[in-house]
N, C-alpha and C positions, 0 to 999 in steps of 0.2 A: 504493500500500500504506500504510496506517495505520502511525502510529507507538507505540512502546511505552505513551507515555504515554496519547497518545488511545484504545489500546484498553483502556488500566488506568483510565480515564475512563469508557469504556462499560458494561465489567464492573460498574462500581461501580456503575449504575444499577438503581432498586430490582427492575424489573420484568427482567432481563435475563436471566433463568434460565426465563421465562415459553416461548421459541422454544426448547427444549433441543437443535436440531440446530444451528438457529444461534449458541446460546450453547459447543457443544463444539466450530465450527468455530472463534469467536473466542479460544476458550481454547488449539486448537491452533496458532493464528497468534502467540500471545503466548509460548508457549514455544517456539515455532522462533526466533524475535527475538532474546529473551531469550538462547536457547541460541550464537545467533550472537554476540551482544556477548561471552559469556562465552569461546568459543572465541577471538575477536581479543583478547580480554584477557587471557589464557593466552598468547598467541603472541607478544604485544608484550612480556610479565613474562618467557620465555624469551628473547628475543631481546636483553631488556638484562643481563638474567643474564648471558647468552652474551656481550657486550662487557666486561661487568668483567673476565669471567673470563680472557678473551682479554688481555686488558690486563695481569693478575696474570701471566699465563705469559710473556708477552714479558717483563714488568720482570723476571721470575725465572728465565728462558733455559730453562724447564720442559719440557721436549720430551714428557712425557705428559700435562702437560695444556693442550697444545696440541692435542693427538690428541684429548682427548676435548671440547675447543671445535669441534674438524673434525667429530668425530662427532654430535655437538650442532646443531651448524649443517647439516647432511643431513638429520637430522631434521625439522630445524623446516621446512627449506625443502621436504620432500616434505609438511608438515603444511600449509602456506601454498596450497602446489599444490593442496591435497587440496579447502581451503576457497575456492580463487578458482574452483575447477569448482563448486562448490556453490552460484555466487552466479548463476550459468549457468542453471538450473533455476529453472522459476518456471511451470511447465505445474500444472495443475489436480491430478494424480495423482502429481507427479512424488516428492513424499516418504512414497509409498506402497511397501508391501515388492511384489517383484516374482514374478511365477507364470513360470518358462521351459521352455518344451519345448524338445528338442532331436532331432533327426529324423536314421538315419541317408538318404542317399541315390544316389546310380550308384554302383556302384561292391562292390556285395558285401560279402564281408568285411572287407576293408580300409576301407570307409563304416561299420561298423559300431564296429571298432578305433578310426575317426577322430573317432567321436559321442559317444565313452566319453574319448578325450584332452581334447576339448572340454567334457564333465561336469567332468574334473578341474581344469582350465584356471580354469572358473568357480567352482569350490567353491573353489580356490585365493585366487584373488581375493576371494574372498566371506569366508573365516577372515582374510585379513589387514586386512581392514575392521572386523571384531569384529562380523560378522552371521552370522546362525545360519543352516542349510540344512535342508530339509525336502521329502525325497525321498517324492512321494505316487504315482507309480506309474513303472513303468520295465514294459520289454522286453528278455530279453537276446537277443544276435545267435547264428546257428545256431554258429557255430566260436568267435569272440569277441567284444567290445564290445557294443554295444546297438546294436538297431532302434532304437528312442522313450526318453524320460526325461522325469519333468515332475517339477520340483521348486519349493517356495517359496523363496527368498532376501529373509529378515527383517532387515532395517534399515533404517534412517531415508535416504530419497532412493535406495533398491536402485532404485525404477523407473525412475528420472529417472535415472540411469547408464547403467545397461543397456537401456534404449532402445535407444542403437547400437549392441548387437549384433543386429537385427531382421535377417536374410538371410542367404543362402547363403555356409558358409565350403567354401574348397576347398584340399584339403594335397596338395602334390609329395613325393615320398618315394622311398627304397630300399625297398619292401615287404618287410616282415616274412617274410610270409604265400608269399613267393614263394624256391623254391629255386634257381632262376636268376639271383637276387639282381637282377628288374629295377623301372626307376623306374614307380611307381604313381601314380594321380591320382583322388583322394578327393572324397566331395562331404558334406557334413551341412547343416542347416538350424537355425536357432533361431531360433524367436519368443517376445517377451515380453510381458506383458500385465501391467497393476497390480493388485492385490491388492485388492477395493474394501473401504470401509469399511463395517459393520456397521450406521452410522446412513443407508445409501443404499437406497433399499426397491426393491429387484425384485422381481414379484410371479412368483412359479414355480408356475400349478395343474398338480394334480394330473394333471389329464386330458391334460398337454400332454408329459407324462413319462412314458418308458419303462426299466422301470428293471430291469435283471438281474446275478445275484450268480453265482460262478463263484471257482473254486480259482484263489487266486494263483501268478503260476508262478515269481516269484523266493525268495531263499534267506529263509527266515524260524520254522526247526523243523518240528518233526514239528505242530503244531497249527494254524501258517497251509496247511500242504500238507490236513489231513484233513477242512477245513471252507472251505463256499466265504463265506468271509469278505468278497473282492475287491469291489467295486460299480461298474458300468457305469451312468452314466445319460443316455439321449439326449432330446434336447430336439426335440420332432418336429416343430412349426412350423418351425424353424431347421436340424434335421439336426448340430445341435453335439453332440458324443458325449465324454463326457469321464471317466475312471474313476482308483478309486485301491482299490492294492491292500496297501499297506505296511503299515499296523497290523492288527494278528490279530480286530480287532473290528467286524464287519460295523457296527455304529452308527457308529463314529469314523469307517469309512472313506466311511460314507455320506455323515457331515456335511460333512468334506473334499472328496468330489466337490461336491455342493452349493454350497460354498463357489467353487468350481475355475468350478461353471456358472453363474455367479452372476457373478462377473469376466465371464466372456465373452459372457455376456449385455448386461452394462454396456456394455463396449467395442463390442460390436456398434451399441450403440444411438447411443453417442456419436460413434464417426468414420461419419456423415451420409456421406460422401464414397464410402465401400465399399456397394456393391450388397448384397453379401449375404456369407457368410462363407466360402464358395469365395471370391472376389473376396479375403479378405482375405489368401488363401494365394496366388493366383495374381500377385498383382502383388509378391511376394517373390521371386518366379520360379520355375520345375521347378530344384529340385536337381541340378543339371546343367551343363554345360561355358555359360559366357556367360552366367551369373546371378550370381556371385556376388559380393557385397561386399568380399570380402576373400580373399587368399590366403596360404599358409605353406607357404614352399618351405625344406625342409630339403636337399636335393639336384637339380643337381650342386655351389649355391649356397646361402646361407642366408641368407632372408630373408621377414620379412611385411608385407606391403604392404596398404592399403582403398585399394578401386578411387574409392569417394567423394572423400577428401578428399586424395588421393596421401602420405598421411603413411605412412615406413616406418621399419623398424628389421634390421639384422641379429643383433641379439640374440635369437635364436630360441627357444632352453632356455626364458631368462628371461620372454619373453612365456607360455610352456605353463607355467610355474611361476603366471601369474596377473597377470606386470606387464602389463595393460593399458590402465593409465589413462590413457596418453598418445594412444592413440587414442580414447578415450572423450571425452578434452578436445579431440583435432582436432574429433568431429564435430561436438559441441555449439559450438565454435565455424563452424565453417558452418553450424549451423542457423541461430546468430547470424544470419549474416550474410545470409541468404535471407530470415528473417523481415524485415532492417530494410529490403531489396530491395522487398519485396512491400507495405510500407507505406508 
């Protein structure tokens, strides 16, 4: 990877504005840099802050602002954590915002219940990063939660995180849903794909698209219900079918599909490795008992566990509150370490 100066060296050159894809990649590469120096030089200016001040309260026997050296120092060290998974990432797409569906699957109602906990789960996570969420189409479930949800998750390296949630999550529970009050076993699915950028040309004719508009069935007034605004568009070489029904405006919602088939089209093309885009769902496994990546046992125990990397916790609440960057940072570390295996 080039260094800041080398590529404020490049920039500088007269003709460099001539390749304009090339020149907005080099300009995106100089402000990730840059952004990086700036965040270690924040964390370094709090962290001596943080020893004077610790210093000041011991010479002054200060017992509040001792407490808020403690609460200073949490901070910083969950800010440090935040930035050494960052340094982890280094894949093509990976500081791209991230598109996730979420599937419900065995399991009925209670798979639907469990596709809606894991919506929240992730938009949880997603508000305490300070990245936006943008729900482009959903399915609700016949009693509760949702069938399907595909939402975008806007921020800087969303893809490159959420990667490892790709597979089957599966929850042990007291069912709700059950008046005999017995333990349930739930199954959902999330896949996540990156968000491609605008300057990456996929060509999508006409001819190759089928495209139909249809009343959306989620909650959205009396004007998304009277007009079929919704847009389904399938891609018929490929069979990739992808729709978004959330904005009242048959155009917006078109471009957003577009957008949505335009990803998957990308990613199709680029992991070589997948047959075709059955294959991309099937090697995530059937939503179902012995597939899945991860589980979340609230009862007769608590606890969540990935089958990957054996990292767990019995902090249950707190993970469905969104804490789960500690699993995020197990897997990227064995990817580490499989990548340095393989080379």
């Amino acid at each position: 990877m080039s260094s800041i100066k080398e590529l404020e060296i490049e920039i500088s050159s007269p003709d460099f504005w001539s390749d304009q894809n090339n020149a907005k990649k080099v300009m995106s590469q100089l402000d990730g840099l840059k952004n990086v120096c700036r965040i270690w030089r924040d964390m370094d200016s709090q962290a001596r802050d943080l020893a004077e001040l610790k210093e000041l309260a011991e010479s002054e026997h200060d017992e509040l602002l001792l407490k808020d050296v403690e609460d200073g120092s949490k901070k910083l060290e969950k800010a440090l954590s935040a930035f050494e998974t960052r340094t982890k990432l280094g894949g093509e797409h990976d500081k791209n915002n991230a598109i996730m569906s979420i599937h419900a699957g065995a399991g009925g109602t209670e798979s639907c219940d469990w596709a809606q906990m894991l919506v929240r789960m992730y938009s949880r996570w997603a508000e305490d990063k300070g990245f936006d969420t943008e729900v482009v189409d959903s399915l609700d479930g016949d009693e509760a939660g949702i069938k399907s949800l595909t939402m975008i998750i806007k921020g800087e390296y969303a893809y490159g995180l959420l990667q490892s949630e790709i597979g089957v999550h599966r929850l042990v529970r007291i069912s709700p849903f059950d008046a005999n009050k017995r333990r349930h076993t739930s199954f959902a699915s999330v896949d996540v794909i990156p968000e491609i950028d605008d300057n990456i040309d996929i060509v999508v004719e006409d001819k190759d698209l089928r495209i139909d508009t249809y009343r959306a069935s989620g909650a959205g007034g009396q004007h998304i219900n009277k007009t079929d605004s919704a847009v389904r568009m399938t891609h018929i070489p490929t069979g990739i079918i992808v729709q978004s029904q959330n904005d009242r405006s048959q155009i917006k919602n078109r471009a957003t599909a577009m957008r949505l088939l335009k990803a998957k089209l990308y990613e199709l093309e680029r992991e070589k490795l997948r047959a075709s885009y059955e294959k991309h769902y099937s090697e995530k496994g059937a939503i179902e008992w012995g597939s899945q990546i991860r589980s979340y046992v609230f009862m007769p125990y608590q606890l969540v566990k990935d089958m990957r990397t054996a990292y767990e916790t019995s902090q249950v609440a707190a993970v469905m509150d969104g804490e789960i960057d500690d699993f995020i940072g197990a897997y990227l570390n064995r990817k580490l370490e499989n990548n340095k295996k393989r080379s």
